[in-house]
C-alpha positions in Angstrom: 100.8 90.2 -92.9 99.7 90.0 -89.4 100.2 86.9 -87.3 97.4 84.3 -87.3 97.5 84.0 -83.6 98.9 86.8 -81.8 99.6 84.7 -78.4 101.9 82.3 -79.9 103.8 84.8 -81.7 107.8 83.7 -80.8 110.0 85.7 -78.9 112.8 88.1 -81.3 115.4 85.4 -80.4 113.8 82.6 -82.0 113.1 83.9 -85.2 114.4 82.0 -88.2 117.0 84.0 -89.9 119.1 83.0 -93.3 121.7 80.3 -92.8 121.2 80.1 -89.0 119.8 77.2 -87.2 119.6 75.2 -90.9 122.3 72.7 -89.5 125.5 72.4 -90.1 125.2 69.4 -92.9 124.8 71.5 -95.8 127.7 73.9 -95.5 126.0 76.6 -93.2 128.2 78.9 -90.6 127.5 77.1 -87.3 125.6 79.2 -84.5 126.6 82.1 -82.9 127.5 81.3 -79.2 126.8 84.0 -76.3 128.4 83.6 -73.3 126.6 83.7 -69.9 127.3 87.5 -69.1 124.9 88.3 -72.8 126.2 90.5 -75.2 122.5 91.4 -75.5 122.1 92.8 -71.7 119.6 90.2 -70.2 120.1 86.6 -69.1 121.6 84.0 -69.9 118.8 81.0 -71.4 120.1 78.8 -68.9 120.4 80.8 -66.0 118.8 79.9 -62.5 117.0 83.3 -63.5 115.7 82.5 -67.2 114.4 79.5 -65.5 112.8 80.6 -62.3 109.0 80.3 -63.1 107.7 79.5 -59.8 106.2 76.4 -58.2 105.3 73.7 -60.7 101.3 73.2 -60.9 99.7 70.2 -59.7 97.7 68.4 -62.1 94.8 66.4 -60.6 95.6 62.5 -60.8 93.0 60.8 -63.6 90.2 58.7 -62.3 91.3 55.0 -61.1 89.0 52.9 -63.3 90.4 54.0 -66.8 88.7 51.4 -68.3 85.0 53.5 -68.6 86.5 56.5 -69.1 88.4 54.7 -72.5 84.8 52.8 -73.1 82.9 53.8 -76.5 80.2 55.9 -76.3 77.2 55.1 -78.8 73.8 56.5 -80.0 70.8 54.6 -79.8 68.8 54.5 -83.1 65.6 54.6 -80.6 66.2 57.4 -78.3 68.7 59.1 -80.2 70.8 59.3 -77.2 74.6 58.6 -75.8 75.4 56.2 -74.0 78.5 53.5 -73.1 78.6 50.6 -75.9 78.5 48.3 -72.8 74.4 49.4 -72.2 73.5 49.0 -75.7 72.9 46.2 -78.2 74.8 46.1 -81.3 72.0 44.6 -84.7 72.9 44.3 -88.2 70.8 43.6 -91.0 71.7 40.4 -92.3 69.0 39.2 -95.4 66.6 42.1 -95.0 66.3 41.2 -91.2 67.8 42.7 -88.3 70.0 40.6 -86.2 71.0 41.3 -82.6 74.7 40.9 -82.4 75.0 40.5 -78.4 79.0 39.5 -79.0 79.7 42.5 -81.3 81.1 39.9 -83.4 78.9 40.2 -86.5 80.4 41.3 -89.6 78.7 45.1 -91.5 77.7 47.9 -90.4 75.7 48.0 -87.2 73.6 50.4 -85.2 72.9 50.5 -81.5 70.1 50.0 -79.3 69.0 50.2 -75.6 68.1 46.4 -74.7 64.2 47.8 -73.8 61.6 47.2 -76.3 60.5 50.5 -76.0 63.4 51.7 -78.0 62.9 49.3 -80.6 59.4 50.6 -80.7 60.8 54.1 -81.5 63.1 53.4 -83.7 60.7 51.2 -86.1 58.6 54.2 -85.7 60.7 56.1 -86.9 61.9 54.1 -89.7 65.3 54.4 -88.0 67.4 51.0 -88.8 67.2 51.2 -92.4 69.0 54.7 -92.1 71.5 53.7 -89.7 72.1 50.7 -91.5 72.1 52.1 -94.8 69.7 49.5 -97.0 67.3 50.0 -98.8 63.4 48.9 -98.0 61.8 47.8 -94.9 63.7 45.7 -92.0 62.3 43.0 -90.5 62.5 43.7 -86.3 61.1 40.1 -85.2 64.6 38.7 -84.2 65.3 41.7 -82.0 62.0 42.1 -80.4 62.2 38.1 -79.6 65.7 38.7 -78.1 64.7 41.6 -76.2 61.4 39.6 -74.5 63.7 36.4 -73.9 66.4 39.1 -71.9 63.4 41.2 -70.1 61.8 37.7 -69.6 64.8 36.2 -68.1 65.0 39.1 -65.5 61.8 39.3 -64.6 61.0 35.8 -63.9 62.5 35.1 -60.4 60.4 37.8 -59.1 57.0 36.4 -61.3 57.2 32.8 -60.0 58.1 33.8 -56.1 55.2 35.9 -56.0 52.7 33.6 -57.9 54.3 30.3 -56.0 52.0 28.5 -54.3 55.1 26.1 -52.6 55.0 26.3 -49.3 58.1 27.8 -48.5 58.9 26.4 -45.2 
């Protein structure tokens, strides 16, 4: 039978053989010892030569924030794409409605979602949260969409009131 993976294959000297190497428990002789001059003609195992393999590589040093590189990574139901868990919002159906779950805290299966309403448009396009969230029937989106208008709101309205402010702002 040929070997499965040719490039592992062991070398002669570690091949399992009858009553060798079982341990010394069960009865077994115990294992043959060489001495450092090799009966076999070549050296020793723990010779400065048998261990000589050259300068040690350098392994580049992992990035310093470990915490992003350990973050989730999550498909959006909308887009269909991959992002970090920390850029997308976590809903559940809960009653035939689907719930944003900003703390993650929600018990059931969830699916994800990029906090823009144009995802949430694709996805109800698509019929996409009653797949990822495996129920039956049509979902109920109003509870998302109003979270997502109250978050796009709440960043956009610095910027509306400066510009349509009609304090003087001296």
């Amino acid at each position: 039978m040929a070997h499965r993976h040719p490039q592992r294959r062991r070398s002669p000297w570690c091949r399992r053989r009858p009553g060798v190497g079982v341990g010394r428990l069960n009865g077994s002789r115990p294992l043959p010892q060489h001495s450092a001059g090799g009966e076999r003609g070549d050296a020793a195992l723990h010779s400065a030569s048998a261990l000589d393999h050259g300068p040690v590589p350098v392994r580049p040093t992992p990035a310093p924030d470990r915490r992003s590189a350990a973050e989730p990574v999550r498909t959006c139901v909308g887009c269909r794409t991959r992002s970090q868990a920390g850029g997308l919002l976590r809903v559940v159906a809960v009653d035939g409605v689907v719930t944003p779950d900003p703390r993650r805290r929600l018990p059931g299966r969830g699916a994800w979602l990029h906090p823009v309403l144009e995802c949430l448009d694709r996805a109800e396009r698509r019929s996409a949260f009653p797949r990822a969230l495996r129920v039956p029937g049509p979902l109920d989106v109003t509870a998302v969409r109003a979270h997502l208008t109250v978050a796009s709101g709440a960043q956009e309205t610095p910027a509306s009131v400066t510009a349509g402010s009609k304090v003087d702002p001296s």
